[in-house]
C-alpha positions in Angstrom: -81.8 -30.3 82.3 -78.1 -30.0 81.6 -75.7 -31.7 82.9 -72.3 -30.6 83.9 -68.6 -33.1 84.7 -67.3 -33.1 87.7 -64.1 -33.8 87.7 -62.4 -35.9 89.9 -62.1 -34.4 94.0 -64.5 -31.7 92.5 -67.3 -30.7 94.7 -70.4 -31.0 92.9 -73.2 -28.5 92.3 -76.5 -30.6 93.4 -76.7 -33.8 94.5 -74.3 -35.9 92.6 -71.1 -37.0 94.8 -67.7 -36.2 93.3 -66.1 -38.7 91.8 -63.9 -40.7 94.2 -59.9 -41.3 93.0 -59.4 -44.3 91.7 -57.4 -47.0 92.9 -54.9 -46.8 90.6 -54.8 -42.6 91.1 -54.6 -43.5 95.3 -51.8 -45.9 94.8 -49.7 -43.6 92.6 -50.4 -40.5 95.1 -49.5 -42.6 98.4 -46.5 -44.6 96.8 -45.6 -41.6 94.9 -44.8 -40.0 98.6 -43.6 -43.0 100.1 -40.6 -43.3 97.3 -40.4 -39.4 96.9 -39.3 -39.5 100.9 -37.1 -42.8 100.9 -35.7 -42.8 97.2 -35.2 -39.0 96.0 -35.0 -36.8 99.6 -33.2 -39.4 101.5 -30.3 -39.1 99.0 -30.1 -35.4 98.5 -30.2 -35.3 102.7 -26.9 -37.5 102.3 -25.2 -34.4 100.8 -26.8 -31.6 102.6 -25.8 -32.9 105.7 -22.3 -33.5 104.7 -22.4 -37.3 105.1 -21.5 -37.4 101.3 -17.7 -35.0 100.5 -16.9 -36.9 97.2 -18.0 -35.2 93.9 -18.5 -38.6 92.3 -20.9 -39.8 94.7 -22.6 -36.9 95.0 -22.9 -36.5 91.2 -24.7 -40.3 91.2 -27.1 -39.7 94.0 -28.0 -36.3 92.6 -28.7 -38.2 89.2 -30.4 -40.8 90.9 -33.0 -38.0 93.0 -33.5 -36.5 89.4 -34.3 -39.6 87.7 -36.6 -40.3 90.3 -38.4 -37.0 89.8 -39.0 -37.7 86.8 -40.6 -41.0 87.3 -42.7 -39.5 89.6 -43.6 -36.8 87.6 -44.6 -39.4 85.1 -46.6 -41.5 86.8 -48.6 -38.4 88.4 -49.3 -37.5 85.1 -50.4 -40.9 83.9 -53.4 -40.6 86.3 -54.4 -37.1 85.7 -51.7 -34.9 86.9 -52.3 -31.7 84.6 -48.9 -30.3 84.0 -47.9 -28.4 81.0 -44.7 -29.1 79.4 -45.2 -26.0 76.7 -45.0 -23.9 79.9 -41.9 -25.3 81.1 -40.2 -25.2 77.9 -41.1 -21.6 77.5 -39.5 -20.9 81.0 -36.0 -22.4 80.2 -36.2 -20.9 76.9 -36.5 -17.3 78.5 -32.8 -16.8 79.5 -31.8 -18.4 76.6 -34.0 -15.9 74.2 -32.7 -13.2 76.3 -28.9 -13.3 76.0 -29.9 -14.2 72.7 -31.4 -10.8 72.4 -28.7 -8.9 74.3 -25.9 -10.3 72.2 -28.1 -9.4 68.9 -28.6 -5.7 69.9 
């Protein structure tokens, strides 16, 4: 009888329940929303509704929304997030590669 993983929300194929997330995973997915609405797009709204004019300002809560992304990003992949950062260095490469290759021809 072989046996297959189920990975975690997966439905399973008999009768074996899917793994439940784990605390830790459920914490990180609400929080992650929770500061993702009142950290990163509560200061972006500041400038797309005009309520910020000054470059400065805007610079520091733009820079504070990205750092926060990136948190986030982190701690979704510290509890399983499957992301692939060869991808995403391949797709910022590709403009580069091509002037590269337009400027060499």
């Amino acid at each position: 009888m072989g046996t297959k993983v189920i990975k975690m929300g997966e439905a399973g194929t008999g009768t074996v329940k899917p793994r439940d997330m784990s605390n830790t995973a459920k914490d990180v997915r609400d929080n992650g929303a929770e500061f993702l609405n009142q950290c990163i797009i509560s200061k972006l709204e500041l400038i797309t509704t005009n309520q910020v004019d000054d470059k400065e300002e805007m610079e520091g809560l733009v820079g504070e929304a990205v750092s926060g992304c990136y948190l986030l990003l982190r701690a979704l992949e510290k509890v399983g997030a499957n992301t692939s950062p060869e991808n995403e260095l391949r797709n910022r490469l590709k403009p580069i590669n091509l002037n590269h290759a337009r400027v060499t021809a």
